[in-house]
DRENDO-1510 file (C-alpha; in Angstrom, 1 decimal, always signed):
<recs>
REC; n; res; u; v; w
REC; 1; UNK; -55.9; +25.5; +58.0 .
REC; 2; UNK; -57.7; +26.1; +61.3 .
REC; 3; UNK; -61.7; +27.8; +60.6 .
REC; 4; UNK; -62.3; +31.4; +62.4 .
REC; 5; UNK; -65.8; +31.6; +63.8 .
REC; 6; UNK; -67.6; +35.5; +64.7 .
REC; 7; UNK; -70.2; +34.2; +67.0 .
REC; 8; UNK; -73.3; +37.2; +67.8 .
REC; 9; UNK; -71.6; +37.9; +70.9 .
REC; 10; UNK; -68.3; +39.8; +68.9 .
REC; 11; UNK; -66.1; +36.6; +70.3 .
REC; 12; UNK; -63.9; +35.1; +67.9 .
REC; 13; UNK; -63.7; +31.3; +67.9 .
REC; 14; UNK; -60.8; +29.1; +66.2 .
REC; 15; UNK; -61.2; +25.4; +65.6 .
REC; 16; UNK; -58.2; +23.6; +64.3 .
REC; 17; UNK; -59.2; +20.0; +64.1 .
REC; 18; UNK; -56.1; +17.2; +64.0 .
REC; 19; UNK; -57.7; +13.5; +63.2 .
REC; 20; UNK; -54.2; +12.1; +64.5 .
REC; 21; UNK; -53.9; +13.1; +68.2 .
REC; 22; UNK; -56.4; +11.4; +71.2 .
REC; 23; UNK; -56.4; +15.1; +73.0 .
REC; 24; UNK; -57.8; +18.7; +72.9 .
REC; 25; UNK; -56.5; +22.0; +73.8 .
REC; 26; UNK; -58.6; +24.6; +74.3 .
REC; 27; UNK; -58.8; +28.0; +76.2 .
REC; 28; UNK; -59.7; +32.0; +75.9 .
REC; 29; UNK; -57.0; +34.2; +75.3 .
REC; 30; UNK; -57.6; +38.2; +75.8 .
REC; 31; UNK; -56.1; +40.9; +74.4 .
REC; 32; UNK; -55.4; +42.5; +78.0 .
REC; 33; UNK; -52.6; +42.2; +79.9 .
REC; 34; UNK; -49.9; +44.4; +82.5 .
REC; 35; UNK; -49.7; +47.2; +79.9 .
REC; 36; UNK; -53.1; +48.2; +80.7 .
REC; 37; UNK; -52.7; +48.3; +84.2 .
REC; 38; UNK; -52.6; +52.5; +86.2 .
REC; 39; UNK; -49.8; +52.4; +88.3 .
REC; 40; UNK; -51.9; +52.0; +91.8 .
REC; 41; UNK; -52.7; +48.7; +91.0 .
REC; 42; UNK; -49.8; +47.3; +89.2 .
REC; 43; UNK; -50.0; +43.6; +89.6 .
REC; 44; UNK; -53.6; +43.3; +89.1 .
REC; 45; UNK; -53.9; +41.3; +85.9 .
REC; 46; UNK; -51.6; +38.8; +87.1 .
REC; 47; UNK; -53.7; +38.4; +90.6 .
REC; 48; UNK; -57.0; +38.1; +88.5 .
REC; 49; UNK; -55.5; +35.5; +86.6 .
REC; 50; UNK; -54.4; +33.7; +89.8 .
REC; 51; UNK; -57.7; +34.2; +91.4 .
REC; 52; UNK; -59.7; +33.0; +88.3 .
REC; 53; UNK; -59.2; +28.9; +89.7 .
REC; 54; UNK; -60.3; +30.2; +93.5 .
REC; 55; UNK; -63.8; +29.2; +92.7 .
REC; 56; UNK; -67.2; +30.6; +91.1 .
REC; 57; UNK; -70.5; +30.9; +92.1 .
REC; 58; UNK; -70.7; +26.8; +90.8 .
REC; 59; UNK; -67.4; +25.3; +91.7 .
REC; 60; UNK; -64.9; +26.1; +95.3 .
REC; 61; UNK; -61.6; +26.0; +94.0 .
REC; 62; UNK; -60.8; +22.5; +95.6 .
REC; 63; UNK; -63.9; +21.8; +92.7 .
REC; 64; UNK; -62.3; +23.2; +89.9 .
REC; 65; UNK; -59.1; +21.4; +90.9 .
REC; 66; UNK; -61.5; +18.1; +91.2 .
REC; 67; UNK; -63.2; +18.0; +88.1 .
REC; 68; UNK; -60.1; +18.7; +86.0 .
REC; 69; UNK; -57.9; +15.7; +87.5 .
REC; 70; UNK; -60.8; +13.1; +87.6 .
REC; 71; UNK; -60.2; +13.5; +83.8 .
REC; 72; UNK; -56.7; +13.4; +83.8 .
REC; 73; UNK; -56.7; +17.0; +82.4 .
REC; 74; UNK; -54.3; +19.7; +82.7 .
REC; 75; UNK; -55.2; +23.5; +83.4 .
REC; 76; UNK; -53.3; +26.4; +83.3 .
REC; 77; UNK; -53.0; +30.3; +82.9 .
REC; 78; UNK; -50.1; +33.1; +82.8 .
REC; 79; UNK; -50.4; +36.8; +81.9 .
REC; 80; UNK; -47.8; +38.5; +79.8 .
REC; 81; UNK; -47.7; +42.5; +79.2 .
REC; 82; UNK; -50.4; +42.4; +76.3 .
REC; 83; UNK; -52.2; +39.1; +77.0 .
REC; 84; UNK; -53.9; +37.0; +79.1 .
REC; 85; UNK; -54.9; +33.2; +78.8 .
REC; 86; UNK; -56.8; +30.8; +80.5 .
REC; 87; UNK; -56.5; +27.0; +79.2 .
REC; 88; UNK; -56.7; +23.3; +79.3 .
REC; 89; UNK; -55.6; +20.1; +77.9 .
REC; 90; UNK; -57.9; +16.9; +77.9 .
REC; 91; UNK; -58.9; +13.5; +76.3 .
REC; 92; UNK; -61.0; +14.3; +73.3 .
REC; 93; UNK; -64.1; +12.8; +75.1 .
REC; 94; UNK; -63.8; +15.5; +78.0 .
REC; 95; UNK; -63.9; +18.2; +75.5 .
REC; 96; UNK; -67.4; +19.5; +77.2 .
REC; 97; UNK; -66.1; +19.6; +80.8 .
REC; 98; UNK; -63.1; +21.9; +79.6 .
REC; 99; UNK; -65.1; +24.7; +77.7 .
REC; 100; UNK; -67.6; +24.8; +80.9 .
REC; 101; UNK; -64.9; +25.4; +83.6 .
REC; 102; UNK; -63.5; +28.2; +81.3 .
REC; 103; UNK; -66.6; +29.6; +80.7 .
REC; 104; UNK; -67.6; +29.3; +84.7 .
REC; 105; UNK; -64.2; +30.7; +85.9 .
REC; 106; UNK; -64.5; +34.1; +83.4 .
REC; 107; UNK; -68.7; +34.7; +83.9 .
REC; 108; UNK; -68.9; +33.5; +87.3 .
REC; 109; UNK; -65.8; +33.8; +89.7 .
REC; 110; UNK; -66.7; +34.6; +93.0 .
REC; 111; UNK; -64.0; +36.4; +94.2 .
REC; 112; UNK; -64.1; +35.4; +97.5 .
REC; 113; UNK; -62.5; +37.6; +100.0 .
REC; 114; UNK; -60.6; +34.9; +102.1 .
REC; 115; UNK; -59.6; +33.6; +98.9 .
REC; 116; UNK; -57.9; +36.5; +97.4 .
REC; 117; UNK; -56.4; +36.9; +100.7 .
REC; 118; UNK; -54.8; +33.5; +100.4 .
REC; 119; UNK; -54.1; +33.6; +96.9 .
REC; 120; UNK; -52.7; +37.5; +97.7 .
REC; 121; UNK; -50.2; +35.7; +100.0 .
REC; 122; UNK; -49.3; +33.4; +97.1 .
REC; 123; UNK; -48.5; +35.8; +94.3 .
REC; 124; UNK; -46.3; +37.6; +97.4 .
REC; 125; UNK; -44.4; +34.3; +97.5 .
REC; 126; UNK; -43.7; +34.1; +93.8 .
REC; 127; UNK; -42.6; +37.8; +94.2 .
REC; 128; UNK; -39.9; +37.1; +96.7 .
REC; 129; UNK; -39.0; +34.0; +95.3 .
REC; 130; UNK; -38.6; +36.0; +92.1 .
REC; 131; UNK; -36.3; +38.6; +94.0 .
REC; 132; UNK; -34.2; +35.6; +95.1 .
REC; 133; UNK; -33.5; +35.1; +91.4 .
REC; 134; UNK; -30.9; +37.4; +90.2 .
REC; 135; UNK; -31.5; +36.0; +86.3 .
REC; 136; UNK; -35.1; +37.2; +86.8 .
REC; 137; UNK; -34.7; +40.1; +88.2 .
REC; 138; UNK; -32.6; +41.4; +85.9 .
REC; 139; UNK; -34.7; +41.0; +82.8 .
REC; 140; UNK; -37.5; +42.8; +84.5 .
REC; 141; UNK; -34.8; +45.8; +85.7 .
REC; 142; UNK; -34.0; +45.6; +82.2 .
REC; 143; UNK; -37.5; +46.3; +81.0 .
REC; 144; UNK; -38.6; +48.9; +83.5 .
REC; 145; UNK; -34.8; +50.7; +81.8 .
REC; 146; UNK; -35.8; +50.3; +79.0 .
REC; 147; UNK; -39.6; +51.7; +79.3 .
REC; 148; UNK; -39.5; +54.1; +82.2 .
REC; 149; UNK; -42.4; +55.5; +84.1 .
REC; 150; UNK; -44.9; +53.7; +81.9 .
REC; 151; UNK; -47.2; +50.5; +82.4 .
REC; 152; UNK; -44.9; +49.0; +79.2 .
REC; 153; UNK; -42.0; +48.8; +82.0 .
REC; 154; UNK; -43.3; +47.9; +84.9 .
REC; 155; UNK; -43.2; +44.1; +86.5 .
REC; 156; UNK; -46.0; +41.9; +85.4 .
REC; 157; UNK; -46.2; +40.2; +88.9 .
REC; 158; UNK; -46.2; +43.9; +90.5 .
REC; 159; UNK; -44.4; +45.1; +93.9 .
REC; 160; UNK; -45.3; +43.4; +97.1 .
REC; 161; UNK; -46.7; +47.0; +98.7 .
REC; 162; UNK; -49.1; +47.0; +95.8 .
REC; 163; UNK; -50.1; +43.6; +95.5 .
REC; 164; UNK; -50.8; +44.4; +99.4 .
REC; 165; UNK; -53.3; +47.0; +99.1 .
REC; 166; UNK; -55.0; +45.8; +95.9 .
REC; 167; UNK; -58.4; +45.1; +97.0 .
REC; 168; UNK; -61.7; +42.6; +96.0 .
REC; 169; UNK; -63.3; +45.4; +93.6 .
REC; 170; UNK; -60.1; +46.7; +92.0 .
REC; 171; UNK; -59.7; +42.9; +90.8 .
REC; 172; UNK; -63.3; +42.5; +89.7 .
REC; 173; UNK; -63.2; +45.7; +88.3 .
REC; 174; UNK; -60.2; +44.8; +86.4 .
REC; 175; UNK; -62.1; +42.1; +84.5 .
REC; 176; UNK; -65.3; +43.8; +84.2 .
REC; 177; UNK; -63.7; +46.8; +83.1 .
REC; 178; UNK; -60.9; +45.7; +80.4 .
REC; 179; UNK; -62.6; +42.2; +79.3 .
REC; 180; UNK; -64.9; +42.1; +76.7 .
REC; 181; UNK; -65.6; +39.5; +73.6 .
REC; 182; UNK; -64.3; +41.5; +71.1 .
REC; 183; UNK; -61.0; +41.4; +72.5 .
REC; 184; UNK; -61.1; +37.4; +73.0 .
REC; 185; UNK; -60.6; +34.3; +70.9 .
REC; 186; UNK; -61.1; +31.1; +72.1 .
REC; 187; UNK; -59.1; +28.5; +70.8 .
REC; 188; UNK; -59.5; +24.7; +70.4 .
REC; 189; UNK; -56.9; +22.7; +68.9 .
REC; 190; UNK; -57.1; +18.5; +68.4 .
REC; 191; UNK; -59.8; +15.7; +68.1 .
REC; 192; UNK; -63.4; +17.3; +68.0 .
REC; 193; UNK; -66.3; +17.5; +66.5 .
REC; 194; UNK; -66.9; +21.6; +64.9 .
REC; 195; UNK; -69.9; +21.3; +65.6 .
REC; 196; UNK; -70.5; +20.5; +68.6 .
REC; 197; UNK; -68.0; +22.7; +69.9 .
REC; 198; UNK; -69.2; +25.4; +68.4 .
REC; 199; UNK; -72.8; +24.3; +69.8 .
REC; 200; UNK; -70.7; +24.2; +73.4 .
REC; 201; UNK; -69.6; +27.9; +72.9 .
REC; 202; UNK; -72.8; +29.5; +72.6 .
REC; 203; UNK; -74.0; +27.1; +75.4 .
REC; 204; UNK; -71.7; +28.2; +77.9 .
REC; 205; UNK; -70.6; +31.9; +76.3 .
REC; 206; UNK; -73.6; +33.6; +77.0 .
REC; 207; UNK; -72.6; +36.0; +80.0 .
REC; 208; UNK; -68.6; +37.1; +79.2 .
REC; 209; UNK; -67.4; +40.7; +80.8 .
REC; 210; UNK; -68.2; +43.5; +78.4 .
REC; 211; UNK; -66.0; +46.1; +79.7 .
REC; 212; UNK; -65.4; +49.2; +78.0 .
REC; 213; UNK; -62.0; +50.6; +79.7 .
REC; 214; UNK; -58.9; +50.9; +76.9 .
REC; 215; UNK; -56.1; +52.4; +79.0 .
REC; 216; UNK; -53.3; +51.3; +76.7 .
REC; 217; UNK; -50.7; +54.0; +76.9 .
REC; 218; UNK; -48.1; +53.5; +73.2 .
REC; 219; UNK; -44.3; +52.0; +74.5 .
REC; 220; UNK; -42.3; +54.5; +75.0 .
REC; 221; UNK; -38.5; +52.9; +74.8 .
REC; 222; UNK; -36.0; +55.5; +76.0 .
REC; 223; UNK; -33.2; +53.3; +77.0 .
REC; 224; UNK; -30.9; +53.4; +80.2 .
REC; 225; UNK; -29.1; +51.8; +83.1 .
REC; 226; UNK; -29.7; +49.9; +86.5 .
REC; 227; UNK; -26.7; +48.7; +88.4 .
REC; 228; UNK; -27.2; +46.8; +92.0 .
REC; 229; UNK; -23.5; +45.4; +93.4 .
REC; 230; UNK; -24.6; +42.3; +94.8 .
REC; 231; UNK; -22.7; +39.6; +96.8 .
REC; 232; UNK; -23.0; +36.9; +93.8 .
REC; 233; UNK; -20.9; +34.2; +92.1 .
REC; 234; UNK; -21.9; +35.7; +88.9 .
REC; 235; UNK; -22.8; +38.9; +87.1 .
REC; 236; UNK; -25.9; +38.8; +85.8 .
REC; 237; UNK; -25.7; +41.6; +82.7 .
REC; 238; UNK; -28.3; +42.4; +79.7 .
REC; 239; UNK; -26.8; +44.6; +76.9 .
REC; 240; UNK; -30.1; +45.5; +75.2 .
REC; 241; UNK; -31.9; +47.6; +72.7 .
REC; 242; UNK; -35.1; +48.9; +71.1 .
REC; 243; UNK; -36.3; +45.9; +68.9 .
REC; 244; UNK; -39.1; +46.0; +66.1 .
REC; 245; UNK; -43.2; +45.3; +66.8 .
REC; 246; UNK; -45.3; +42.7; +65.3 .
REC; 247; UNK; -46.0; +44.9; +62.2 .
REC; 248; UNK; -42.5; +45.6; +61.0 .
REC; 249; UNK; -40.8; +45.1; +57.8 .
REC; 250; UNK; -37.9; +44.0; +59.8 .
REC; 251; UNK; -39.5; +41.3; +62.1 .
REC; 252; UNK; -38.2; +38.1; +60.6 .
REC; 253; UNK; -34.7; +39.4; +59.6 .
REC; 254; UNK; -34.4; +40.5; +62.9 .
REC; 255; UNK; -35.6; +36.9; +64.1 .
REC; 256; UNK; -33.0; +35.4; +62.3 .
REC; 257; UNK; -30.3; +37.7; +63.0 .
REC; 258; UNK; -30.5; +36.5; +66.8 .
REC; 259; UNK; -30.5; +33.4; +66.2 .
REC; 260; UNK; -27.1; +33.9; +63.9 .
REC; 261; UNK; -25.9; +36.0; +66.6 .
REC; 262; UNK; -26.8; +34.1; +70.0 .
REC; 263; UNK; -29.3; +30.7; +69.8 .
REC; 264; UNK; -27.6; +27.4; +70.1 .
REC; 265; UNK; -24.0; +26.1; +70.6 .
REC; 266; UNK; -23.4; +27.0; +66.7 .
REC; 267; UNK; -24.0; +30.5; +67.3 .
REC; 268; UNK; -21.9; +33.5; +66.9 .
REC; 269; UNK; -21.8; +34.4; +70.7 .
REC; 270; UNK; -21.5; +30.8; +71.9 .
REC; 271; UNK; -18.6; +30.1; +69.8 .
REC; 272; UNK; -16.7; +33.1; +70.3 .
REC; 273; UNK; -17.7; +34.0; +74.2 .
REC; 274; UNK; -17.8; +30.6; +75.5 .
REC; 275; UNK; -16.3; +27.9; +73.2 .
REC; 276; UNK; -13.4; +30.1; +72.5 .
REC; 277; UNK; -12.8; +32.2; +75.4 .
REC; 278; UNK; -14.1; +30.3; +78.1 .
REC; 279; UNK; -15.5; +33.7; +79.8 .
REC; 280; UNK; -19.4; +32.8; +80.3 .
REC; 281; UNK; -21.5; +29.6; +81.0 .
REC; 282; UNK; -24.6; +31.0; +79.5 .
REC; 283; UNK; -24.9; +33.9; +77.2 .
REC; 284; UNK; -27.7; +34.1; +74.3 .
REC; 285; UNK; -29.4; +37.2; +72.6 .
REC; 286; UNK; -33.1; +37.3; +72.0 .
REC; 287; UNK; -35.7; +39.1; +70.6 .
REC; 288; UNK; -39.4; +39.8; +71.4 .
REC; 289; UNK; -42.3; +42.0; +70.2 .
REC; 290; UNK; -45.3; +44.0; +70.7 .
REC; 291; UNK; -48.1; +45.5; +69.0 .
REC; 292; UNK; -46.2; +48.8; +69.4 .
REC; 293; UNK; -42.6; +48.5; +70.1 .
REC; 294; UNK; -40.1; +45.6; +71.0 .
REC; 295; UNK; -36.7; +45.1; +72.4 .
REC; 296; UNK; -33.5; +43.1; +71.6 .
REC; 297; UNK; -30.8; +41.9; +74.2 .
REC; 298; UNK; -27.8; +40.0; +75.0 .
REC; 299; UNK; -27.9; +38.2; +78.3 .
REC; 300; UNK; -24.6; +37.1; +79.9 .
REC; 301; UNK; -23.5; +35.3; +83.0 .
REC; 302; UNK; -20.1; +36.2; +83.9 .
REC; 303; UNK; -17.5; +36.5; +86.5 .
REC; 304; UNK; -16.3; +39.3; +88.6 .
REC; 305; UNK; -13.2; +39.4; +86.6 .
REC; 306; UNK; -14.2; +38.1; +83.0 .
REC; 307; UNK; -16.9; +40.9; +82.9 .
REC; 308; UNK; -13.8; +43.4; +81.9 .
REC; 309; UNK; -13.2; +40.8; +78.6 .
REC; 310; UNK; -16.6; +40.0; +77.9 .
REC; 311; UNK; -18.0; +43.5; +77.4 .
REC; 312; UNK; -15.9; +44.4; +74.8 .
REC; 313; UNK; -15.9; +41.5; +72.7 .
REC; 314; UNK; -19.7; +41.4; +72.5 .
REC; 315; UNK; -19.7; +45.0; +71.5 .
REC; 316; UNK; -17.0; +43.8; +68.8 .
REC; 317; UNK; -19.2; +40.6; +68.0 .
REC; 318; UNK; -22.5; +43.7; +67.3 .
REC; 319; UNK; -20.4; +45.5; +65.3 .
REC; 320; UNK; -19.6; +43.1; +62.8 .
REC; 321; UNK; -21.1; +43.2; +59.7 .
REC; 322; UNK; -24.0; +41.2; +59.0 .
REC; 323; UNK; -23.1; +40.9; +55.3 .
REC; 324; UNK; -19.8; +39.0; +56.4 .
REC; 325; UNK; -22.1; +36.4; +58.2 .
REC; 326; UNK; -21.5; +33.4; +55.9 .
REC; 327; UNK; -24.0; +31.6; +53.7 .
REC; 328; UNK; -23.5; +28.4; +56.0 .
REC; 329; UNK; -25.0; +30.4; +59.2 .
REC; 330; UNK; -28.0; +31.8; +57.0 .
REC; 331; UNK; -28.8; +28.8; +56.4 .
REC; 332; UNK; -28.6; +27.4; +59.5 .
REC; 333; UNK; -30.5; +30.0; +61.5 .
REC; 334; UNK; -33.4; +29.6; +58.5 .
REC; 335; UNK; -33.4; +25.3; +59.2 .
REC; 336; UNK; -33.7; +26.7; +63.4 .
REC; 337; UNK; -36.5; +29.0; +62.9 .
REC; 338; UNK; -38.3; +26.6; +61.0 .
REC; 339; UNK; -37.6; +23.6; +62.3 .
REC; 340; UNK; -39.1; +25.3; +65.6 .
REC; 341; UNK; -42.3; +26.6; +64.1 .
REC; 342; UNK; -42.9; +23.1; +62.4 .
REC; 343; UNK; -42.0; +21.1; +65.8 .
REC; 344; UNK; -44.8; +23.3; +67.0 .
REC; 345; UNK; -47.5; +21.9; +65.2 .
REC; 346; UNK; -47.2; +18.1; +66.5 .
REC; 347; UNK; -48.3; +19.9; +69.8 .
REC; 348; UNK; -52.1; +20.7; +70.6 .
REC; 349; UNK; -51.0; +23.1; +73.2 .
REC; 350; UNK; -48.7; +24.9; +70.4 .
REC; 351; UNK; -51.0; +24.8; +68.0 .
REC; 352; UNK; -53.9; +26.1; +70.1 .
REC; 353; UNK; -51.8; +29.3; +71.8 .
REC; 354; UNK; -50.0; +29.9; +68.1 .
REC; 355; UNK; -53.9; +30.4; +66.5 .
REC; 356; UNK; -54.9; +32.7; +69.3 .
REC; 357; UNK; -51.8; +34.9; +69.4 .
REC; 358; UNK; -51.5; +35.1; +65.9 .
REC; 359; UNK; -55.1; +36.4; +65.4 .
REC; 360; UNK; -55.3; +38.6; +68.6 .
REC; 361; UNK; -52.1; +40.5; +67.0 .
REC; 362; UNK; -53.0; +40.1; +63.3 .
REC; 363; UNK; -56.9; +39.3; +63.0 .
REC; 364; UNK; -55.9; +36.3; +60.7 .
REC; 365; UNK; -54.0; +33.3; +61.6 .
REC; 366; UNK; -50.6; +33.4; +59.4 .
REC; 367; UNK; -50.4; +30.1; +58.2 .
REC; 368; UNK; -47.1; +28.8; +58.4 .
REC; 369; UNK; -46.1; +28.3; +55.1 .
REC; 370; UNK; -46.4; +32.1; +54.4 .
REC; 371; UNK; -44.0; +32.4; +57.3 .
REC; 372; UNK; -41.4; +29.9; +56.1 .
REC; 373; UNK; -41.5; +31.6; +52.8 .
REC; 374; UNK; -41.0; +34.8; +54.8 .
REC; 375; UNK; -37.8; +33.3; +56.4 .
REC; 376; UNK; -36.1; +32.0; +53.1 .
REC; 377; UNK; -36.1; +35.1; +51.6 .
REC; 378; UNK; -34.3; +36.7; +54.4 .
REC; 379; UNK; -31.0; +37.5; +53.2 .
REC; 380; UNK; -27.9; +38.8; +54.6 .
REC; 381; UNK; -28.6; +42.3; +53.8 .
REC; 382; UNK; -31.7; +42.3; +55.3 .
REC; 383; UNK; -29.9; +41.3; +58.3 .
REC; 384; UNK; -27.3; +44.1; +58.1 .
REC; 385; UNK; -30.7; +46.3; +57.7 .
REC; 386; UNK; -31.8; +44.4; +60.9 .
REC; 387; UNK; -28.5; +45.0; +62.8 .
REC; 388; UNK; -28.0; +48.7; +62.2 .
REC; 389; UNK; -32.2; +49.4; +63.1 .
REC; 390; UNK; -31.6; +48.0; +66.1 .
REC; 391; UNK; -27.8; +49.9; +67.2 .
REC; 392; UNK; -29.2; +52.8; +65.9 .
REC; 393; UNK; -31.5; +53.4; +69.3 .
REC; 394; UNK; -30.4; +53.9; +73.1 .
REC; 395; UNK; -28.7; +51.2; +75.1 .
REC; 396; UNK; -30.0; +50.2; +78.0 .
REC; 397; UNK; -27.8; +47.8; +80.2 .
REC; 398; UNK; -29.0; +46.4; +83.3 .
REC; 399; UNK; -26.6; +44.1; +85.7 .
REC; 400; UNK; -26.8; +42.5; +88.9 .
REC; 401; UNK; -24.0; +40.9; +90.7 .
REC; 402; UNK; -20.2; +41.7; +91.4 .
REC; 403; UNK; -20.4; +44.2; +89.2 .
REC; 404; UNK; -16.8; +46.7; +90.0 .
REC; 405; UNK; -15.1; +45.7; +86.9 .
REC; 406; UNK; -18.4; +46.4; +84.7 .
REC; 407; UNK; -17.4; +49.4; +82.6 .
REC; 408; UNK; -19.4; +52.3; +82.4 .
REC; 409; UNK; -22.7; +52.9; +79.7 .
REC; 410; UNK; -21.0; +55.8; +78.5 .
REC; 411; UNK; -17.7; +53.7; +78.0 .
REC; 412; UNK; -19.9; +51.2; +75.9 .
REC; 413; UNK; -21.9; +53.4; +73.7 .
REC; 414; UNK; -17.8; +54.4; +72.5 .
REC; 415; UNK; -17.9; +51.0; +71.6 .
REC; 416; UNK; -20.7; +50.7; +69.5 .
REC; 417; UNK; -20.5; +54.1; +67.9 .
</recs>
């Protein structure tokens, strides 16, 4: 079981030390992300993150870059709508070098002007590469359906015309304002020595953000529809619905009654849509939470004129019963969902982002026997309980593609009634 350290500055450290394994994982994960962006400067947690290896007051970005492949290292970040993370894989002997570039790129970026102009020109890349990607966009479309008018719904990456006006002290200000140790856990997962890495952390840990901004606005899901007829092989189509958060009694049966519905070639979906029918190549449902609200879908990729078959028999396959679900596919969704969690833990990386998210979300780290304990004693009624929580809120449908033959919301919701 991995040790949880409060050090004086309010920052939460996690060692998780593995004897078996030559590496180390380590890195600072923040409870901050897109949600707690104003609207005027959607896109800015993402661009911070990007701008975080663009050099300090220590180390120019071609440094930073330097130092971490002399050592054969690895380093990385993304930003998600609740969280942000900065980390790195190394050799265990390297373990030093890896906490100080953290530290230096979150108490000592520079923020260079002709940097963030370049690296402004980068993240306006990813966004039109993005919008060349109709299974992208419509996730996002999807989302911003979903939660409307809110920072819960809005593109993580943000729109070009923002990410064009956003300037050097809205993205310092970002970090200044919303980061702060009490919000952050740093995580280390491999071959160590505690000690010394705890010795390393208040080394280097001595100057961390201590914002005070909480602009956090609670989900709103409201549900809806976005259409865009689109010149396309396929139609890309999402039939989703308000989900369950982190904290719900419903979490893991809904967890397993996607994966009995739609992951893997044994599912429900798979079997009937594909195997059977022949009308998709990929369709899978899935489901993901917040600390306030979550959302469950369907994603399909279909043809112009199999769209007319495929909507009704997936409303057919979310209206069946989950108490007719046989043992056999209990079962077998259970062995999935734990097989996954254990496969995890033979991965430093895993391990390290598991023991960060875990805490930011619960302030403990779930160990995972309490969640495979969880898991078997989901039963099929607690499935049916999942199923009907989540048909009992709004749809919201979101499609891109050749989309004439895509009936209409009002049409499905008859379905699904």
């Amino acid at each position: 079981m991995p040790n949880i350290h409060t050090l004086k500055s309010g920052l939460t450290l996690i060692t998780d030390y593995i004897d078996t394994v030559e590496t180390v994982s380590v890195g600072m994960w923040n409870k901050v992300g897109a949600r707690n962006e104003h609207e005027d400067v959607n896109g800015v947690a993402h661009l911070l993150e990007h701008m975080a290896f663009k050099g300090t007051h220590n180390r120019s970005a071609l440094d930073i870059a330097k130092e971490v492949e002399m050592v054969g290292g690895a380093v990385n970040a993304y930003t998600s709508r609740e969280v942000t993370a900065y980390y790195m894989k190394v050799l265990k002997e390297d373990i030093g070098l890896s906490i100080d570039i953290i530290s230096d790129i979150l108490q000592n970026s520079a923020f260079d002007s002709k940097e963030l102009d370049r690296e402004r020109g980068v993240v306006l890349q990813e966004i039109g590469m993005y919008l060349d990607t109709p299974d992208d966009v419509v996730f996002d479309k999807w989302q911003e359906m979903a939660f409307p008018n809110q920072p819960m719904g809005r593109s993580i990456l943000g729109k070009s015309e923002t990410i064009k006006t956003i300037s050097r002290d809205q993205v310092e200000g970002f970090m200044k304002g919303y980061y702060r140790p009490d919000k952050m856990v740093f995580s280390v997962s491999g071959n160590f020595e505690e000690k010394n890495v705890i010795e390393l952390i208040e080394k280097y840990f001595q100057n961390l953000p201590n914002g005070s901004e909480n602009h956090s606005p609670k989900a709103n899901y409201q549900g809806g529809e976005f259409r865009q007829d689109k010149d396309l092989e396929q139609v890309n189509v999402i039939l989703g619905f308000e989900g369950v958060d982190f904290y719900s009694d419903l979490y893991y049966a809904t967890a397993v009654y996607s994966t009995v519905l739609g992951s893997g070639m044994s599912s429900r979906l798979f079997q009937e849509i594909r195997e059977k029918r022949g009308l998709v190549y990929s369709i899978s449902s899935y489901t993901s939470s917040f600390s306030d609200s979550g959302i469950f879908g369907v994603y399909a990729g279909t043809g112009q004129k199999e769209i007319m078959e495929l909507i009704p028999v997936l409303c057919d396959q979310l209206n069946i019963s989950a108490k007719d679900f046989s043992e056999e596919e209990l079962q077998r969704a259970r062995a999935q969902f734990k097989s996954s969690l254990l496969m995890g833990q033979e991965s430093t990386s895993r391990r390290c982002r598991s023991n960060a998210s875990k805490f930011l979300m619960h302030n403990r780290i779930i160990p995972h026997e309490e969640i495979i304990a969880e898991i078997d004693q989901v039963q099929l009624e607690d499935l049916e309980k999942a199923r009907l929580n989540i048909l009992k809120s709004n749809i919201t449908l979101s499609s891109i593609g050749p989309i004439k033959n895509l009936e209409s919301l009002d049409s499905i919701k008859r379905r699904l009634s």
